[in-house]
C-alpha positions as CSV (number, residue, x, y, z in Angstrom):
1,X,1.4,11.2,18.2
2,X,0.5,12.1,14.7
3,X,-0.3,15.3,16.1
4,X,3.4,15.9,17.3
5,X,4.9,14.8,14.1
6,X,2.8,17.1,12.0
7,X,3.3,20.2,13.6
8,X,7.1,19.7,13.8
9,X,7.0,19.2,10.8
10,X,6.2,22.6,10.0
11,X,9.2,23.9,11.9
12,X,11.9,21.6,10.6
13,X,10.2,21.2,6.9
14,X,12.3,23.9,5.8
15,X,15.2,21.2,6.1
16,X,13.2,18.3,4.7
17,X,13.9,16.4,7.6
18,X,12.1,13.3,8.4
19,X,11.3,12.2,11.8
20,X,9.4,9.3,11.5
21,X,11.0,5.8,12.8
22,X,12.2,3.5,10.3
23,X,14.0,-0.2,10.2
24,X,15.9,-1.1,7.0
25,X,17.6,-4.0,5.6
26,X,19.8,-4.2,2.4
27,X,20.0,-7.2,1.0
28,X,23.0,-5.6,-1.7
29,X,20.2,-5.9,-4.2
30,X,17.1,-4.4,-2.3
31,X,16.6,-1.9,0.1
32,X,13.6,-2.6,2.1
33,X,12.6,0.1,4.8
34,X,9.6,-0.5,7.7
35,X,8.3,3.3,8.5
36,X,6.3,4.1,11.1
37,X,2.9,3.8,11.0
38,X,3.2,0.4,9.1
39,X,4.4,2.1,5.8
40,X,6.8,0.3,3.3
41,X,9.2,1.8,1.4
42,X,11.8,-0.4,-1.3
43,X,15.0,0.8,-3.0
44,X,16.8,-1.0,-5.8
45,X,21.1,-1.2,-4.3
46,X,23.2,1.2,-7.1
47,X,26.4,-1.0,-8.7
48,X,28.5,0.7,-5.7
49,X,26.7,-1.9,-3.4
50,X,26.2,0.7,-1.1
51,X,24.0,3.7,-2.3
52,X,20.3,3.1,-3.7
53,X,17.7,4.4,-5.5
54,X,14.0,4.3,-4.3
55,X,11.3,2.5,-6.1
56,X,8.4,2.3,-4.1
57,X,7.6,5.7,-1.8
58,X,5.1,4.2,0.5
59,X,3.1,1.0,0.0
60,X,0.6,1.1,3.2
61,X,-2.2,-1.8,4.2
62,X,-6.2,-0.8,3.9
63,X,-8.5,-3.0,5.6
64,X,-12.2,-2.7,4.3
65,X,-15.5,-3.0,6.8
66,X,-17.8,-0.9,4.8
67,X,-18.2,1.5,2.3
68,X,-17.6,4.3,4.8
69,X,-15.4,2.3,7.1
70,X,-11.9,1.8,5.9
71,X,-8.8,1.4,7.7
72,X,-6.0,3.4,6.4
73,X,-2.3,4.6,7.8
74,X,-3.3,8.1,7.3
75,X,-6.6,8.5,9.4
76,X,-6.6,5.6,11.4
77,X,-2.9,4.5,12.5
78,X,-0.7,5.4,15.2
79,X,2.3,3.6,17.1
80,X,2.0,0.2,18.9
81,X,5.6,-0.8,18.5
82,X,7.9,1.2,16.7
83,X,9.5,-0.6,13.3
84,X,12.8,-2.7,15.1
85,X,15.4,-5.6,13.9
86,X,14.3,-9.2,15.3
87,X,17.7,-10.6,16.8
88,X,16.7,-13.9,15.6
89,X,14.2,-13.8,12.4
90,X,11.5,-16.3,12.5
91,X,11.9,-16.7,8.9
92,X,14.9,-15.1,6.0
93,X,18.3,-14.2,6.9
94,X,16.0,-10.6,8.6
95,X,13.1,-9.8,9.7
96,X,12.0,-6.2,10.5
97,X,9.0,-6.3,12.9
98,X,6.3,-3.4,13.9
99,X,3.1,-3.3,15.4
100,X,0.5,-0.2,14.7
101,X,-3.6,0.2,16.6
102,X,-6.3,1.2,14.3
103,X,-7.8,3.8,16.4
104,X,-6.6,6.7,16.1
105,X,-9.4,8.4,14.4
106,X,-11.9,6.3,17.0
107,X,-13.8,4.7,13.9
108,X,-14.4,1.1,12.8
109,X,-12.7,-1.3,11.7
110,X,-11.0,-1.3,15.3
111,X,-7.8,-3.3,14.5
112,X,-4.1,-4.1,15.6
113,X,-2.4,-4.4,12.6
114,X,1.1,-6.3,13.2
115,X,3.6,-5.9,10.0
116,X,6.6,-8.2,9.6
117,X,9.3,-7.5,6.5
118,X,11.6,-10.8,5.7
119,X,14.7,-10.1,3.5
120,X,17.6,-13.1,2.1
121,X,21.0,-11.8,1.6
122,X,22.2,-11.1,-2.1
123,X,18.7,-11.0,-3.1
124,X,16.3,-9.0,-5.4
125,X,13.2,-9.5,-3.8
126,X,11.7,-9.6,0.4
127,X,8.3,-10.8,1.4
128,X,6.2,-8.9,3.7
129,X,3.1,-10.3,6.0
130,X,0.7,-8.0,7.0
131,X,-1.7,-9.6,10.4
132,X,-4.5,-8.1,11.2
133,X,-6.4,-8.7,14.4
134,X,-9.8,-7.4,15.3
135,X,-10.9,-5.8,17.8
136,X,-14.6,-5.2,16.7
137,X,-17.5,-6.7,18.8
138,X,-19.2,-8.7,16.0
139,X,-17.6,-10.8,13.1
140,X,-18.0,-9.0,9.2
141,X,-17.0,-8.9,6.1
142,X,-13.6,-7.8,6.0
143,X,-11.2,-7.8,2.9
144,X,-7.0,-6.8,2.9
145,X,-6.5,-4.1,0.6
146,X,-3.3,-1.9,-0.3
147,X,-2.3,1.5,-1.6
148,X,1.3,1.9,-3.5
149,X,3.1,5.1,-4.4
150,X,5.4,4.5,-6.9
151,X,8.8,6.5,-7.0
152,X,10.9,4.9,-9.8
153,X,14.2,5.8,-10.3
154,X,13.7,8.1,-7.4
155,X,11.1,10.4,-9.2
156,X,7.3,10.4,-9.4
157,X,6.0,11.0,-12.6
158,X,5.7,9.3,-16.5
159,X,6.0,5.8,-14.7
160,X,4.1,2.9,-16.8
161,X,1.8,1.0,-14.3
162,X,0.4,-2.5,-15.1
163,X,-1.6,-5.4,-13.1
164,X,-1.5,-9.0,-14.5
165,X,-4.7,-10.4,-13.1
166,X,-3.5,-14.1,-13.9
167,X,-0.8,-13.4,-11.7
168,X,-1.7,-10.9,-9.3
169,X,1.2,-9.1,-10.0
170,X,1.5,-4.7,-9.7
171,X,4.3,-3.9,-12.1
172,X,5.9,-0.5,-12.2
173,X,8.7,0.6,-14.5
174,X,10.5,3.4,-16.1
175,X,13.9,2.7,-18.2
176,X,16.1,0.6,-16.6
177,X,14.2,0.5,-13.0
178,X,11.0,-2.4,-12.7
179,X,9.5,-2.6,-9.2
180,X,7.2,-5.7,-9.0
181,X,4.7,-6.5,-6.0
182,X,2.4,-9.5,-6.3
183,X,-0.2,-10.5,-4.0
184,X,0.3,-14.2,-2.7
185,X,-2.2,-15.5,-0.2
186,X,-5.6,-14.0,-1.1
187,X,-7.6,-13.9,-4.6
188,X,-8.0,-10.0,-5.6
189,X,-11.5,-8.8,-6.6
190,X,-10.4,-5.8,-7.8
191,X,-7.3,-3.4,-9.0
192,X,-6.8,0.0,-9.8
193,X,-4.0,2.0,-11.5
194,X,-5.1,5.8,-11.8
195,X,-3.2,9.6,-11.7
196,X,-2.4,10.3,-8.2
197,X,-4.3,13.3,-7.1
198,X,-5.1,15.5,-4.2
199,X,-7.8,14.2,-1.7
200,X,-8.0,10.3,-3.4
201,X,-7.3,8.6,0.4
202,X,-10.8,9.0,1.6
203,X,-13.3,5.7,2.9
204,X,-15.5,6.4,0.2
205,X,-13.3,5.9,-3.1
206,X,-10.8,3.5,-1.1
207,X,-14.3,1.3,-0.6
208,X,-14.9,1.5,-4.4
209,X,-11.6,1.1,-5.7
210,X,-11.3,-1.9,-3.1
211,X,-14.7,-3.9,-3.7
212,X,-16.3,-2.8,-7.9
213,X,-15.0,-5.9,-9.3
214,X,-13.0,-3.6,-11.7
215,X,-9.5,-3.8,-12.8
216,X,-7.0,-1.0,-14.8
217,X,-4.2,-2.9,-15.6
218,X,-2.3,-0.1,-17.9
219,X,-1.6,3.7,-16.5
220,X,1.2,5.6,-18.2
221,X,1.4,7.7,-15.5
222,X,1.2,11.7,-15.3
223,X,3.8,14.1,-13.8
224,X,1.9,14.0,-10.7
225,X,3.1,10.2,-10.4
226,X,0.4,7.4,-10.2
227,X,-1.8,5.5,-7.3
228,X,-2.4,1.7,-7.0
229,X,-5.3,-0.1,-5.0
230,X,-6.2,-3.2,-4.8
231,X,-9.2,-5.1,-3.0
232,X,-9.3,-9.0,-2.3
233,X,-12.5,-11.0,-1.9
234,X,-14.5,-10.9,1.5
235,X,-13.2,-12.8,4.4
236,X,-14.8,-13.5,7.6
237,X,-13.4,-11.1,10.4
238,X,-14.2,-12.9,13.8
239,X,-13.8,-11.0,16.8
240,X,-10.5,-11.7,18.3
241,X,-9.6,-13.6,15.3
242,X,-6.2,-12.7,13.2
243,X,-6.1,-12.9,9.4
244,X,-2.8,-12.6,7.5
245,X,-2.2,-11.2,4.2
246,X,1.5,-12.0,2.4
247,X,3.0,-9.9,-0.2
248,X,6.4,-10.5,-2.4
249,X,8.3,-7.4,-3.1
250,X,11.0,-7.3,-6.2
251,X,13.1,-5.3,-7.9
252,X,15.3,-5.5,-11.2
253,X,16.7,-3.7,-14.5
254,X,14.6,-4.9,-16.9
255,X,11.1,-7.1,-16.7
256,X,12.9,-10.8,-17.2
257,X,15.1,-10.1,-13.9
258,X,12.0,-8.6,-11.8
259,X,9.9,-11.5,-12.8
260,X,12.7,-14.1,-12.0
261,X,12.8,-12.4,-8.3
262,X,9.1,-12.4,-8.2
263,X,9.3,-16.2,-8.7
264,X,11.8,-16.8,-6.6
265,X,9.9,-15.1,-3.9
266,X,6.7,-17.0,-4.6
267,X,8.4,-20.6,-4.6
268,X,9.9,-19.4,-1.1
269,X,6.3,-18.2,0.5
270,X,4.4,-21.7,-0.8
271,X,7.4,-23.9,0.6
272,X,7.5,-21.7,3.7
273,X,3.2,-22.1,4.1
274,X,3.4,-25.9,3.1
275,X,5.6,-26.6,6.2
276,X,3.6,-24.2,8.4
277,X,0.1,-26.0,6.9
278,X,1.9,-29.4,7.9
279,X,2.8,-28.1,11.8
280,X,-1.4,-26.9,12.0
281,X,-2.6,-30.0,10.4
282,X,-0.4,-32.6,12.8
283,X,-1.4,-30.2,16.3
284,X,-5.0,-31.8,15.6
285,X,-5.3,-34.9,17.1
286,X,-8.7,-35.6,17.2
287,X,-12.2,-35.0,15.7
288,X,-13.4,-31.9,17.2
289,X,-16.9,-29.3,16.5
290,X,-16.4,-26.3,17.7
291,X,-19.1,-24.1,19.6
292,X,-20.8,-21.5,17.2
293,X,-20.1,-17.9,16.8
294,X,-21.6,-15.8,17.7
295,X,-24.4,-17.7,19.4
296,X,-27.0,-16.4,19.9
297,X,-26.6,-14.8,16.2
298,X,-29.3,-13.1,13.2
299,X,-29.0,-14.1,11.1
300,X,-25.9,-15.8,10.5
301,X,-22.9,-17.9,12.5
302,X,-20.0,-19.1,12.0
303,X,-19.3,-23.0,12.7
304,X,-15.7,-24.2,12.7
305,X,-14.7,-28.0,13.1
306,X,-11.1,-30.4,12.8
307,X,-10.3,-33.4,11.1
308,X,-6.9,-34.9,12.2
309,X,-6.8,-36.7,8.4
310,X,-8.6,-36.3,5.1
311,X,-12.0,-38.0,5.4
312,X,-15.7,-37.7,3.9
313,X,-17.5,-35.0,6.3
314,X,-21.7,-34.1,6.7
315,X,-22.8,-31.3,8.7
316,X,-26.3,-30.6,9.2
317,X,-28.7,-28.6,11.2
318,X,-32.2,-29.7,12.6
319,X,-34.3,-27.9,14.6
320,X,-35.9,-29.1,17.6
321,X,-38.5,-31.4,16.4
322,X,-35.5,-33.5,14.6
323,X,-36.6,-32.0,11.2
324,X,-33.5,-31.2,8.9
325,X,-33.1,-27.6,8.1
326,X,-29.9,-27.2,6.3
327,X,-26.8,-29.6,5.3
328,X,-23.7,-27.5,5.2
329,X,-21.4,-29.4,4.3
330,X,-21.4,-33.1,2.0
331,X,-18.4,-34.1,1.1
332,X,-14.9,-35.1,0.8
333,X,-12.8,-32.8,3.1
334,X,-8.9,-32.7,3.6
335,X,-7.1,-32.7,6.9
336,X,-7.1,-29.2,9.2
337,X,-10.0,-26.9,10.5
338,X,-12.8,-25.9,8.8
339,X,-14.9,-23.1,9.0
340,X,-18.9,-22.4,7.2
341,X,-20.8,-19.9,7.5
342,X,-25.0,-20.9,8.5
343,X,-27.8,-18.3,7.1
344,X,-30.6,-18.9,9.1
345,X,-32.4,-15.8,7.9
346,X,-35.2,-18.1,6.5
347,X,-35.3,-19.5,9.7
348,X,-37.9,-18.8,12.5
349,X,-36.2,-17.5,16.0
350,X,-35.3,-20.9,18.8
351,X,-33.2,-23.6,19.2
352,X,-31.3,-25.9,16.9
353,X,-29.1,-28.1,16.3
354,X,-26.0,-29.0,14.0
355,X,-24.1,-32.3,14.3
356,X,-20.3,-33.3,12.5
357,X,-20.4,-37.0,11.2
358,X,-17.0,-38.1,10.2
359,X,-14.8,-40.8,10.6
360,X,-17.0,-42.4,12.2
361,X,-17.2,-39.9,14.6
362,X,-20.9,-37.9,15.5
363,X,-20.8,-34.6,17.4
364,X,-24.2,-32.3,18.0
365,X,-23.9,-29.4,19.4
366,X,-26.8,-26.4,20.4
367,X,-27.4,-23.0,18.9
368,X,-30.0,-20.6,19.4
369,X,-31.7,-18.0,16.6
370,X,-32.3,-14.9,18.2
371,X,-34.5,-12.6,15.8
């Protein structure tokens, strides 16, 4: 599909016509617009209430595997489900929904990645969720990642670029225009603010940018205009398994506005995840140990288990003899599922097992070390 777009785009670039399906929403104070291919583009609503002025070019998801393995829209993204309006939003006053597959290119990490933009009327700010489900054989690593291309007051070029660590907040802003984006549901390990320049979008520095532990939190930009990327900490990818990743999105005139907005947006997102915490905690009913995975496994496996209310929790493994081998968890746990991780690569290959002792509940179940 790519394919098509690109070459008509060299008949019709003449025009500066642009194909590509898009969803927006204006809020009167935001423009937010879902592109195709998952891309996000915002817009700060001129005082006619009608007309706006883009922000934020393109801000697009990367999901690292490896250092060579990076999903990105560019190489990797095509077309599940085109950007659309949900008739009835799950969440805001509305909700613009698309779904993109991760293998276009044929590479790992093989992903769906499903994008969903929430907007509230005569508001400065919208909060997308970005859900990534794999569709790799084996569980790894994985960390959310974007990249942002600023466009403030409608041009590139001689922005000022910031990242407040404490705050995981991207901050862009020439003049009178300040685009905000902070990161809400995952720690970041790293951040980058640097020149845009040709050729930057590869696996290779996406990877580093995504996972050195660095962070360039001041970039008065070039004329070229500037680049953000940003890495969180690892999470375990599990086959079949989604993971979600929220960001709030804001806009304002000066930095006291954008921040309010940015706030405004955050208090939203942690009432919104309290209630849906609440709903996942009360669907467990009972104390439950989950089978292992992947079993058989080298050298490690996940183990996952529920606790219908807060109690005091030990997991342990023992091999066959009855000999303890490992006590993963000891402790004081709160209500909802649990997941560890078991590295057995000290271990010797056979069977063992790991058994959940809380509220008075035991449960043992088998796994096998396969080296």
């Amino acid at each position: 599909m790519k394919n098509v777009l690109i070459i008509a785009a060299l008949f019709i670039g003449f025009f500066a016509i642009d194909a590509s399906a898009q969803a927006i929403y204006s809020s009167g104070k935001i423009e937010l617009t879902l592109r195709s291919y998952g891309r996000i583009r915002v817009g700060m609503v001129n005082a006619d209430s009608v007309s706006y002025t883009r922000q934020l070019d393109r801000g697009s998801l990367l999901y690292y595997m490896s250092p060579t393995n990076v999903f990105d829209y560019l190489e990797d993204t095509d077309d599940i489900m085109e950007p659309d309006t949900v008739q009835t939003p799950e969440w805001g006053d509305f909700q613009i929904k698309a779904r993109c597959n991760g293998d276009y290119a044929g590479k790992s990490p093989k992903l769906e990645e499903g994008i969903d933009v929430f907007g509230w009327d005569g508001k400065a700010y919208g909060i997308v969720r970005f859900t990534v489900l794999s569709l790799e054989q084996q569980p790894y690593d994985g960390r959310f990642g974007m990249e942002f291309i600023p466009q403030i007051d409608g041009t590139y070029g001689n922005e000022v670029m910031t990242y407040n660590q404490a705050r995981q907040l991207f901050a862009f802003y020439k003049d009178s225009s300040f685009l905000g984006i902070k990161i809400l549901n995952h720690p970041v390990a790293s951040a980058h603010n640097f020149d845009w320049f040709e050729g930057y979008n590869v696996d290779s520095l996406l990877s580093i940018w995504m996972t050195d532990g660095q962070f360039e939190n001041y970039l008065w930009a070039g004329i070229d205009g500037g680049t953000a990327v940003f890495g969180t900490t690892p999470i375990t990818t599990n086959p079949a398994d989604s993971v979600q990743l929220y960001i709030a999105v804001a806009v304002g005139k000066d930095s006291v506005s954008m921040n309010a907005a940015i706030d405004e947006a955050t208090a939203r997102y942690n009432a919104y995840t309290s209630v849906e915490n609440e709903k996942q905690i009360a669907s467990i009913t009972d104390y439950a140990l989950y089978q292992n995975y992947p079993n058989p496994f080298n050298p490690s496996t996940q183990i996952s288990y529920d606790l219908p209310k807060a109690t005091n929790v030990t997991l342990t493994v023992y091999n066959i003899l009855g000999n303890k081998v490992a006590e993963l968890v000891n402790g004081y746990n709160d209500a909802g599922r649990h997941t560890v991780n078991f590295d057995a690569s000290k271990l010797s290959s056979g069977v063992y097992f790991y058994t959940l002792n809380a509220g008075g509940k035991i449960v043992t179940n088998k796994m096998i070390l396969s080296k």
